[in-house]
N, C-alpha and C positions, 0 to 999 in steps of 0.2 A: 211671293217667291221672287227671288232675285238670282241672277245668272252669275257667275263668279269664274274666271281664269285661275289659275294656279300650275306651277310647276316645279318636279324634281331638278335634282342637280344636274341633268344632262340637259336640263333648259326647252323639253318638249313640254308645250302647252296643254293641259286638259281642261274641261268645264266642270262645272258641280252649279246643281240649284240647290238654293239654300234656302229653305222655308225656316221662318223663325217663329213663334210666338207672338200674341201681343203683349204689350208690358215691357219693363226694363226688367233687363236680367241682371243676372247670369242665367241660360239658360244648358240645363243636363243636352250633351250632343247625340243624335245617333247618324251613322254612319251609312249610308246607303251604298250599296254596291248590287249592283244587278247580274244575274248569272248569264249566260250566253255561253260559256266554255271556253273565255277569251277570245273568241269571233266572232259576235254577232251582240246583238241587243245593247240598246239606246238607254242615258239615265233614265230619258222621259217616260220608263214602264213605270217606274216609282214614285211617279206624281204626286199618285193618290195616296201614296204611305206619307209624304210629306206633309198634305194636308191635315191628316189626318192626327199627325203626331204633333203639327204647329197648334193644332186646335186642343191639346191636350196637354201643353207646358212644353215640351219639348222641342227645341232645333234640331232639323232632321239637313242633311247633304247627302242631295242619293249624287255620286259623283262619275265623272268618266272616267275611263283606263285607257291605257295605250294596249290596243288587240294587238294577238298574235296573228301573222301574218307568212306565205312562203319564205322560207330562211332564215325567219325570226323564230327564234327557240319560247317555248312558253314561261322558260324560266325566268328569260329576262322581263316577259311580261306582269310575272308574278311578283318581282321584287319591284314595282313600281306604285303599288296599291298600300 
């Protein structure tokens, strides 16, 4: 598992772990996104789906979001993902 920065164009940083396969790839991606209802809950719920999918061919990024927060509308949350 490896730790990864990345960000949209408004230049805020998020993390994503990226569990990969062993082997050279290409490997198929899946996309990890964890529920919370935009307030609450860490990628690190979906650890274990990571393992589990690197051990079976697959790259898995279970990643973070920008939560919604007082005065922050959840729309804008939602077009960040």
């Amino acid at each position: 598992m490896k730790t990864i920065s990345y960000s949209g164009p408004d230049g805020a940083v998020q993390q994503a772990d990226l569990n990969l396969p062993e082997g050279d790839g290409p490997f198929p991606l899946i996309l990890g996104v964890s529920g919370g209802g935009w307030i609450r809950v860490h990628r690190g719920v979906l650890a274990q789906w990571g393992q589990y999918f690197a051990q079976h061919g697959f790259a898995f990024a279970n990643v973070d979001y920008r939560r919604a927060s007082a005065g922050k509308p959840l729309r804008v949350c939602q077009g960040k993902v």
